[in-house]
N, C-alpha and C positions, 0 to 999 in steps of 0.2 A: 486789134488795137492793144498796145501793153500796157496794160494796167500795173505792173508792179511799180510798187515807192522812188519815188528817186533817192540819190544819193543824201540833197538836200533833205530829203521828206525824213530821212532815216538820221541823218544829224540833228534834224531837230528833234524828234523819238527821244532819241538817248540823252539831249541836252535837259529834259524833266527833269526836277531834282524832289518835286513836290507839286500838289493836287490842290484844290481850294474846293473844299466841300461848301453843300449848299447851306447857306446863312439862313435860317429860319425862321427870325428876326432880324429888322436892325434899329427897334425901340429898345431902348436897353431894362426897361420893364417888361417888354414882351419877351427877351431872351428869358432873363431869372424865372418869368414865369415856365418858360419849355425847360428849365433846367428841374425847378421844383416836379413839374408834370412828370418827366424820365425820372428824376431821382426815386417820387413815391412809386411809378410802376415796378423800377428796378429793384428798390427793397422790398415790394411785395412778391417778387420773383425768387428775390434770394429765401426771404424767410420760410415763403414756401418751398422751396425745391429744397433748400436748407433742410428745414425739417424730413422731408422726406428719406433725403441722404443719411441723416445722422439713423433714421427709424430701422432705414435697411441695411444700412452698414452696423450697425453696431447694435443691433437685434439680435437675439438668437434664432430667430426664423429666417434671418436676411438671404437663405437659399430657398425657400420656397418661390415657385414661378412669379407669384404675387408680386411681395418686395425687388425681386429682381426685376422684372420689369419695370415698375417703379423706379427703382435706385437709373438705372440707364438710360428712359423716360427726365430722371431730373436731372442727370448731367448733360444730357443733350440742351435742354433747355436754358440751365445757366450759360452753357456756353453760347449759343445763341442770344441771351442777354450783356454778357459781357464781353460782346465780339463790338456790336454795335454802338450802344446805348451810354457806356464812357465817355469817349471820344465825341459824339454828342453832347454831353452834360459839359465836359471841357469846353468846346466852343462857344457854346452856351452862354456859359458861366464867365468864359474870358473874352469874349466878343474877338476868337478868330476863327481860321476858317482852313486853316492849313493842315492837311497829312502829308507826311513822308512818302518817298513812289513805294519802298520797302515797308512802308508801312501800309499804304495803301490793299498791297498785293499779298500780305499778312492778314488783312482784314478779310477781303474777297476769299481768300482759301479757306482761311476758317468757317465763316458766315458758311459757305456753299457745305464745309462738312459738316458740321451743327447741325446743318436742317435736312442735308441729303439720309441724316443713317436714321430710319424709319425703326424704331425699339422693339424689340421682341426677345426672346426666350432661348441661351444656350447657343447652340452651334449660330441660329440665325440671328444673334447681337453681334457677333464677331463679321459674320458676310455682312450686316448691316455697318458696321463701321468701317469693315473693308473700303466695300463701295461708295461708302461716303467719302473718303479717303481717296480713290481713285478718281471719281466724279470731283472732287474738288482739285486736287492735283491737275488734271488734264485740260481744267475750263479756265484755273490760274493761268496756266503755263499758255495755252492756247489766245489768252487775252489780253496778257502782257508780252507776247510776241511779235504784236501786232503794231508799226511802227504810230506814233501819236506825233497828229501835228495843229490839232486843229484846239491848241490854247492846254491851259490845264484845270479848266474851271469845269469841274463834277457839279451837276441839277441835282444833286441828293446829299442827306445827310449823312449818308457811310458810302465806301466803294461798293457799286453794282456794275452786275458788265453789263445793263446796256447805255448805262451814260459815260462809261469807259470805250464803249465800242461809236458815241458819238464823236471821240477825236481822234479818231483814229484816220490816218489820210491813205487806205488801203483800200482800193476799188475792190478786194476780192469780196465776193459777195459767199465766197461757197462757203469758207473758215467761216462766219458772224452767221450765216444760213447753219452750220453743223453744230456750233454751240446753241443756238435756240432749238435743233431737231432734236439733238442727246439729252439738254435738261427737262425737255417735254416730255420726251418718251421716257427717262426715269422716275420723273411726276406719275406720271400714267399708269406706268408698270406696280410703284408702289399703291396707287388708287386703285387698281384693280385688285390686287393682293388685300388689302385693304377691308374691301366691299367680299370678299370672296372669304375673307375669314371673319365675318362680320355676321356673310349667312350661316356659317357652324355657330355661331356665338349663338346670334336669335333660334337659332334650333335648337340647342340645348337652353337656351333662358325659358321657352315655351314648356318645357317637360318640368321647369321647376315648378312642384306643387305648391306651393305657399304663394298666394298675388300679392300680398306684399315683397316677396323675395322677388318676383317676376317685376313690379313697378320699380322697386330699385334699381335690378339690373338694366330694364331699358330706359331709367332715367339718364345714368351714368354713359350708357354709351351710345345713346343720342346726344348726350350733351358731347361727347368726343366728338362724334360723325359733324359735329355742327363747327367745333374748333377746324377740325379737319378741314369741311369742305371750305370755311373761311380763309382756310392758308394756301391751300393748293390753290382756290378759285384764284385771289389775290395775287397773289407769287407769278401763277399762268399769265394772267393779265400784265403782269407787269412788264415781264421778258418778251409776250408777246403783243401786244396791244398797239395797230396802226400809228403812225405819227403823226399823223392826220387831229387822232383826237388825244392827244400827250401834251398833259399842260404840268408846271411846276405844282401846282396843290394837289392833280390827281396823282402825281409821283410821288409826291410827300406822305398822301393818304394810304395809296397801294402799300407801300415797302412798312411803311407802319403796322399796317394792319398783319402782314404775312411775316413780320420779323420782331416786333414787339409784344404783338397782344397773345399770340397762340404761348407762348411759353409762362406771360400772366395768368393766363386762363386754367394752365395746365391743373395746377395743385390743387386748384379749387375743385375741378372736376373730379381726379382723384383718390385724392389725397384725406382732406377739409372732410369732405363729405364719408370720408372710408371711415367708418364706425371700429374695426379691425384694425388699421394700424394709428387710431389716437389714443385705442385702450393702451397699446404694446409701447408705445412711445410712453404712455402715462405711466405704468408698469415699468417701464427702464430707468425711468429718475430714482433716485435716493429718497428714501423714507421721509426726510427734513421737508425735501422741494415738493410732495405732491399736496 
């Protein structure tokens, strides 16, 4: 049987000019209220990563492993907050519902590279952003090639492929089966990596002599392992999770959880709590300001 688009299928594709994200309200008290909700997670995003950035950039230690990881950890995460959570607050706020297709495909590239470059140290920040770069380039490309016919109306509050991949009038199953098998097994790959530098970690936090220095450290990176497993569980679920049981709230709930809350989370875990860089931050203001 040939499944490829018709002509038709593929004029209506290209006749998209714009997308209608999912309304999340339509009380116009319930909107202001999701606007307020995004707006306070978002400034506590920025203040936090904020600070973090200014600590390692403009530190005299901002090359030690520490701060570096830090400083690449809180770009990733802004951008992650400012890819999504705008564009939300706008609709919000103005009670529409519309993205640009170019804007749309702006948003899915970033969002996918934000979260695909997994932070670490030197040579492997750069393969980490590499590949987040290539992994978001090829899932873009691969899902806006896809011709659309089936409406313009997005179930979510920002472009994700798989409510981009519901209007899509392309029988082929293998392309929409190879974008859920790549972003899984890059998940994976990074979770094994992950758990596998996590046993070096708890081996060397065990040899620390001091049990205070040992409960800080596996407070700090249990609280990570817990952001973690929140984002990846979340995220996996979301791209792969039957249709069977796919309703608008538990879509609303997912993509929040895996694209909002882990980059709120971040500062507090690190940061807040890192006794080391609030001294050096406190220590870098001017005499007048401490």
């Amino acid at each position: 049987r040939d499944t490829s688009p018709s002509n038709e299928e593929m004029s209506n594709s290209r006749s998209i000019s714009h997308f209608l994200l999912l309304a999340l309200a339509d009380v116009r008290q319930l909107q202001l209220l999701h606007f307020c909700l995004f707006l306070g997670i978002s400034l506590a995003a920025l203040l936090g990563n904020g600070l973090i950035i200014s600590a390692a950039a403009c530190g005299h230690h901002q090359h030690t492993p520490m701060f570096f990881f830090l400083l690449n950890l809180a770009l990733s995460d802004l951008g992650c907050i400012c890819t999504t959570v705008p564009k939300a607050m706008h609709n919000s706020l103005w009670g529409t519902r519309n993205t640009s297709y170019e804007g749309c495909a702006a948003q899915l590239f970033s969002m996918l590279f934000f979260i695909s470059a997994d932070r670490a140290c030197g040579h492997m920040a750069a393969a980490a952003w590499a590949s987040g770069f290539l992994h978001a380039l090829l899932n873009t490309a691969n899902t806006f090639s896809l011709p659309l016919c089936h409406g313009n109306a997005l179930g979510q509050f920002f472009c994700e492929i798989p409510h981009i991949l519901k209007l899509s009038c392309s029988q082929s199953m293998l392309r929409k089966f190879g974008i859920s098998v790549f972003t899984t097994t890059l998940a994976f790959g990074c979770f094994v990596f992950i758990i596998f530098s996590y046993v070096q970690i708890f081996r060397a936090v065990l040899r620390i002599p001091s049990e205070q220095g040992r409960h800080k450290a596996f407070s700090t990176c249990l609280s990570h392992l817990a952001v973690l497993s929140l984002f990846l569980s979340t995220g996996i679920l979301s791209y792969l999770k039957p249709p069977s049981i796919s309703s608008p709230s538990m879509d609303l709930t997912l993509s929040v959880l895996y694209s909002v809350v882990p980059p709120a989370l971040n500062p507090l875990i690190y940061s807040l709590r890192n006794q080391d860089l609030s001294k050096r931050n406190f220590n870098s203001l001017p005499p007048g300001q401490r």
